[in-house]
N, C-alpha and C positions, 0 to 999 in steps of 0.2 A: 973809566972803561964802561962802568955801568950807562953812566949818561952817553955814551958814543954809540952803545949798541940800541939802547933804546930809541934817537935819532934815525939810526939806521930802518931799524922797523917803523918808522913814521913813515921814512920817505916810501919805502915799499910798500907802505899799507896804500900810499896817495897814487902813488903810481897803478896799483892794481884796481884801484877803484875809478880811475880815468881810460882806464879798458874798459870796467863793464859800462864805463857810462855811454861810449862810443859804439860799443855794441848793439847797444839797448835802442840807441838813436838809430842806427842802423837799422834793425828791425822793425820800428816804428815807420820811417820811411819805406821799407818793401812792403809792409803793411797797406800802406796807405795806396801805394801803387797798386798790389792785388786788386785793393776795393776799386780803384781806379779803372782797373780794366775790368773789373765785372760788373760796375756798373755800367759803361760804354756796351758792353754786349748784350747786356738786358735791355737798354734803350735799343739797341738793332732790333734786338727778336720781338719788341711790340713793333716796333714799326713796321717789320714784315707783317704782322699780325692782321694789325692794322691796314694794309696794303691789300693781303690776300682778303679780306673780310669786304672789303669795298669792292675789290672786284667780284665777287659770289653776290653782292648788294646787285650789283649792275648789272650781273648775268639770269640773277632771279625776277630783274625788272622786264628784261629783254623776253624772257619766257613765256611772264603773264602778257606782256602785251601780243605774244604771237599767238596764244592759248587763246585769245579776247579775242583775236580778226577768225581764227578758226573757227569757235560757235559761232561767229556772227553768219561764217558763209556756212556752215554746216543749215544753221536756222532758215536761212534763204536757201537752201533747199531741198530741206522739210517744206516750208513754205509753199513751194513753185512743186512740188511734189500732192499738197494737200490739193491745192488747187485745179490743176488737173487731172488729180482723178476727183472733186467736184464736180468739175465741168462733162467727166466723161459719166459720171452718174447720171447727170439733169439729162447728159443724151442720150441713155440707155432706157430711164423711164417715160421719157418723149417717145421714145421708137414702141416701149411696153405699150405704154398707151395709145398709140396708133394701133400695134397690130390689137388691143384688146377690143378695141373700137370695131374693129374690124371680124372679130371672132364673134362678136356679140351680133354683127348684122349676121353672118353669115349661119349662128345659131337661129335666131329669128327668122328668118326663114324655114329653116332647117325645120322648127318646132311650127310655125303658119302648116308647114307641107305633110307633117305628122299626124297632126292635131287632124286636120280635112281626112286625111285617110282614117284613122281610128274614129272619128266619127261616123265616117259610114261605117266600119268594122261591126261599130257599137251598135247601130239602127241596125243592122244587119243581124245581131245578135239577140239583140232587144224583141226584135219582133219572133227571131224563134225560142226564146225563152216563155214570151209571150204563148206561141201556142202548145209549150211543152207545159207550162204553167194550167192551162185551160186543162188539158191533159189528166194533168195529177190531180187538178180540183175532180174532176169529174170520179176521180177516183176515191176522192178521201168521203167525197160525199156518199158514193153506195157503200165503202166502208161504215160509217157514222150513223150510216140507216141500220148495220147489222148491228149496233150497239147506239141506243139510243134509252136517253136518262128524263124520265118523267120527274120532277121536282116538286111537290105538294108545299115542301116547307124545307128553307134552307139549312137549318138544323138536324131535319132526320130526312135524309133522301128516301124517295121510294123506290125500289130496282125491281123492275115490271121482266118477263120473263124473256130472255135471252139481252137482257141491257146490263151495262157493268161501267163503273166509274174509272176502272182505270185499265186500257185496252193491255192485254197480253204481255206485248212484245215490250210494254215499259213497267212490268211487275218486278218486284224482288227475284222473284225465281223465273227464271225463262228455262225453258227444255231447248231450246236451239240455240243457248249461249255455251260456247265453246273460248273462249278468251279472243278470235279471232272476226267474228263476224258482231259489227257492231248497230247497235240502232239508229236511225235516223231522226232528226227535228228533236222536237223538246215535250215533253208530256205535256197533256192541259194541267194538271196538278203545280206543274211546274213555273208556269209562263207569268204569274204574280212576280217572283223569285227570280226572273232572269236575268235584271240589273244587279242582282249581287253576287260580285267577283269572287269573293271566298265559297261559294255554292258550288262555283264551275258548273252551271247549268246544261250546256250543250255537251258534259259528257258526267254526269253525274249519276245519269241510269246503267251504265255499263260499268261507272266506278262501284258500286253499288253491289251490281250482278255479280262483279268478279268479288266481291268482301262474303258476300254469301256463301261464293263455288267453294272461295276457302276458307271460310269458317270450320269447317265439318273437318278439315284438317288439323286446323290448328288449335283446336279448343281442348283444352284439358279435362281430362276426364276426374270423378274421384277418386282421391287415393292413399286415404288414409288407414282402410283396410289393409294397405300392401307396407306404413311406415311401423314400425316397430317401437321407435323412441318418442316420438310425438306425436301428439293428437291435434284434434281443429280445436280445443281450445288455446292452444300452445300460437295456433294460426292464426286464429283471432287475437290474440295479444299484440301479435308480431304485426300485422294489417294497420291494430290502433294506434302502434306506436309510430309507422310508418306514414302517419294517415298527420299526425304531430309534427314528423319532419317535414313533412310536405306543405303543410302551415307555414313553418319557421322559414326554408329555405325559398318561398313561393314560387313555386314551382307552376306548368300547365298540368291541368286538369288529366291529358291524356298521358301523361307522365306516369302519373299513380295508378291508372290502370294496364298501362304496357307492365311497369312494375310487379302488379299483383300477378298477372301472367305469367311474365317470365316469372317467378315463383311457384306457382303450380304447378307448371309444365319442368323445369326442373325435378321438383319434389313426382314428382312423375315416374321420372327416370331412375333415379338417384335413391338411395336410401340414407336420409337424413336423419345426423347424430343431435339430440338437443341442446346439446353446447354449441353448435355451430348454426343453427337456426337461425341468429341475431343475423352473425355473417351471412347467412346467404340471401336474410332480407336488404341488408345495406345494402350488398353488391349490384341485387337488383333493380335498387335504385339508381344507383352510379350508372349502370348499362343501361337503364330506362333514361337517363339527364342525358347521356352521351348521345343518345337515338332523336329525343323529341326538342332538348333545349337549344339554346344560341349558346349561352355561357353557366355550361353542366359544374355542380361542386369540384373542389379537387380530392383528392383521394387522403388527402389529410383530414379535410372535413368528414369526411364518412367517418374514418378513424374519432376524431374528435365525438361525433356524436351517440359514438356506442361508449365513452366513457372510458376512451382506451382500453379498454376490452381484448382488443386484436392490434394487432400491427400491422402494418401498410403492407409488408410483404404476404399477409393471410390475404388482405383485400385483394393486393394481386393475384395473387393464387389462385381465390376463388373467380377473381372476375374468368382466366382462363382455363377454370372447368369448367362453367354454366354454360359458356361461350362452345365450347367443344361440343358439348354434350348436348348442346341444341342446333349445331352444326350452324352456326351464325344465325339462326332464321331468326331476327329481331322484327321484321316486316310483317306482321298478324294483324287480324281484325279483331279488336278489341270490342267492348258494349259503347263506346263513348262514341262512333260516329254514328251507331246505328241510333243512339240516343238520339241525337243533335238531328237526324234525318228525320224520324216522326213525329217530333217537337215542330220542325217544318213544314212538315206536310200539313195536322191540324191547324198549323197557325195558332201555337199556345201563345198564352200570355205569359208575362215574366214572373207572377206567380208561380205557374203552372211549370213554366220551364224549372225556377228553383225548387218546388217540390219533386218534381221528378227525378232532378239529379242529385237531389235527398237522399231518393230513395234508390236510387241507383248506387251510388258509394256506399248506404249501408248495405248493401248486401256483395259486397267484397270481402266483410269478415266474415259473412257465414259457407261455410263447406259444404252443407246441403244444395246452395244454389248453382253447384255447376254440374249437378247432376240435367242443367238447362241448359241450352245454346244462346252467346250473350245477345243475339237480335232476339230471343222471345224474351228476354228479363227485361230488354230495355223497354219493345214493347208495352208488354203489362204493367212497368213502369208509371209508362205514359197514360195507360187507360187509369192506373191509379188514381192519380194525376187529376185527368180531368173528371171525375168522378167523386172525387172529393166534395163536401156539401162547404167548407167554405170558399172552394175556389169554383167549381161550377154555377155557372150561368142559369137562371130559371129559364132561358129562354132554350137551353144545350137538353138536347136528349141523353138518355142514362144507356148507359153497356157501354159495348167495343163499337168504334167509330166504323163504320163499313167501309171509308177508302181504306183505314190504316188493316181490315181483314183482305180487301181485295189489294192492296199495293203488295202485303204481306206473304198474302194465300195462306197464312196459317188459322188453322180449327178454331173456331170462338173457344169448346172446349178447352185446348189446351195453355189457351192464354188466361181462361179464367183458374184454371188447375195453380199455373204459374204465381199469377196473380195475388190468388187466395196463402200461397207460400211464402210468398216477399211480405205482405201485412205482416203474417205473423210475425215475422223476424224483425220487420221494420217496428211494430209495436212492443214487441221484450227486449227490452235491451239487454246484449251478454254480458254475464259476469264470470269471472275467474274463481278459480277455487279458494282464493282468500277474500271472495266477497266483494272483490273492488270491480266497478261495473266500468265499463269500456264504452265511454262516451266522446272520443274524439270526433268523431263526425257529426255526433250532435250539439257538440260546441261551435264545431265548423261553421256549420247554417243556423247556429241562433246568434244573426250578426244583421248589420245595416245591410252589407250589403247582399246577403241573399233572403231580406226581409223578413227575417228569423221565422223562415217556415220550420223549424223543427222544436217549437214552442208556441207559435203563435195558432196555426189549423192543426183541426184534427187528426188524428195516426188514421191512414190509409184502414178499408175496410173493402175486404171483396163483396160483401153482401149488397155494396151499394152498386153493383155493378148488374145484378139477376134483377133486382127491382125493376 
């Protein structure tokens, strides 16, 4: 029984395992088939691919070449476009240059038929200038007999009685000059000098006249009877130090004296505290840079060179109370033209010039000297000047020059009064109360270039002036 049954499970074991084997075959066949038809479908889908790709090839070919004939004719006509307007250019400046040909004859003429007429205009003209000319000679001549100059020696003129080197109407001071009614022609004084442009010869007698009319205005009086906190030695300090920036920053000339100006003429006004002294010498510099220079410091520099002391907004501050308080008038005759003016007239030498304007900046720190009007300091200056024994000429006569009293009209006296005051101060140099002496301007001109007259000749002497 045992072995019957065992039998039995053989054969059912064979039988079941001849299922899974038919199955499994099975399976492997549909398998295969799947793979079958999905590879057949992927072979379609490149080929479409493939298909679609070739025709986008052939439609991208088709494109460029239609893109290709279109610049071509776009190009051909740019072309036939440049070209005709070429062609319309060469005939537009053919036709220009016809009619210019044609505008140029009908000028030429035009100018032949001008020319014939202002010509005679001109004769016509000529000849009555001609006797308006006769005219006026006739006239200058009986004038010139009322004033007529005996010369022994061209060094010291002699002036015979009723004769004068320099007529009236071309003096310093005129009684009929009103700002409006001007002089005509050019002085004899002058007519050496007429080729130079910065003179302004043909109106430099009325520039002149009118620096005079207001002088008397604008000149500052003394005042430091009326200052309370500082004095003129506090002034002087503040000048020399002033006199150093002007050095440093190089500055013009008429800079430092608009400067010292506007300074007085405030302290004028004003009742100045001595703390603020420095400031309102800056500032007056700063408004003299703005007035006379091309390119004046900036307002930080001023600051810089008091040693930060004040702050840009004091700077401001002050610059718009001087300003107020002098009602803008920056426009003043200073000593520096009248200087430059008499220097002229004698015809100094450059010696002569440097010494004088020696002595003219010294006496910017003194406070005594504006008790004078600055055309008689510049003056007496000048007479200094040439009265000097090492800059005068053995061949120059000694005193005050007679054109520079009759150009002037002012009193020998009172230029020699002048005179004898600037020595003094030109020859003691100031000192401060701790002893330290105030020599910026004398370091100024002991230099090359102003041939160190404040070392090398003499200190100025009015005695040589009475001899």
């Amino acid at each position: 029984m045992d072995m019957h049954q065992e039998a039995h499970r053989m054969q059912l074991r064979s039988r079941q395992g001849d299922k899974c084997n038919k199955v499994t075959s099975q399976l492997v066949v549909n398998r295969r088939s799947v793979l079958t038809d999905v590879s057949n479908r992927r072979s379609g889908r490149n080929k479409l691919t493939k298909n679609s790709e070739t025709s986008k090839n052939v439609k991208s070919k088709k494109i460029r070449v239609l893109s290709a004939s279109s610049q071509l004719e776009q190009q051909e006509e740019i072309d036939l476009s440049r070209r005709s307007r070429r062609k319309s250019a060469r005939l537009s400046v053919k036709h220009d240059r016809e009619d210019g040909e044609a505008n140029e004859k009908e000028t030429k003429k035009i100018r032949t038929e001008t020319e014939e007429i202002d010509s005679s205009k001109i004769t016509k003209k000529r000849r009555r200038s001609r006797l308006t000319r006769s005219n006026e000679d006739e006239q200058l001549v009986e004038n010139d007999n009322k004033y007529q100059v005996h010369d022994a020696d061209k060094s010291s003129p002699i002036i015979t009685d009723g004769a004068c080197l320099v007529r009236p109407d071309y003096r310093l001071q005129r009684d009929s000059f009103d700002g409006k009614n001007h002089t005509l022609g050019i002085a004899e004084h002058d007519i050496d000098s007429r080729d130079d442009v910065l003179q302004v010869i043909p109106y430099i007698t009325d520039i002149f006249q009118n620096l005079f009319h207001t002088e008397e205005k604008c000149h500052p009086r003394m005042y430091m009877h009326a200052q309370s906190d500082i004095n003129a030695k506090m002034r002087a300090i503040l000048i020399d130090w002033l006199v150093e920036v002007h050095m440093k920053f190089r500055l013009a000339p008429e800079t430092l004296y608009l400067c010292v100006n506007i300074i007085d003429r405030y302290c004028c006004v004003v009742n100045v505290k001595r703390s603020k002294l420095q400031l309102v010498g800056v500032t007056a510099l700063l408004l003299a840079c703005k007035y006379e220079e091309i390119y004046p410091p900036e307002v930080k520099d001023c600051v810089y060179i008091t040693d930060r002391a004040y702050q840009r907004s004091d700077v401001l501050n002050m610059e718009q109370d001087i300003v107020h308080k002098l009602r803008f008038k920056m426009t003043v005759p200073t000593a520096y033209p009248f200087l430059q003016r008499f220097l002229n007239l004698v015809d100094a030498s450059p010696l002569t010039r440097h010494a004088a304007n020696y002595y003219m900046e010294r006496t910017l720190q003194e406070h005594d000297m504006l008790s004078f009007k600055p055309s008689m300091v510049a003056i007496s200056a000048v007479v200094l000047a040439l009265n000097n024994p090492d800059i005068r000429d053995s061949s120059t006569s000694l005193g005050v020059p007679v054109l520079l009293v009759e150009y002037s009209n002012f009193q020998a006296c009172k230029i020699l009064e002048c005179a004898t005051l600037l020595s003094k101060k030109v020859s003691e140099e100031p000192v401060t109360a701790s002893r330290r002496q105030l020599v910026a301007v004398k370091r100024k001109f002991d230099s090359r270039k102003y041939l160190n007259v404040s070392t090398t000749i003499d200190l100025p002497n009015a005695n040589t002036i009475c001899k």
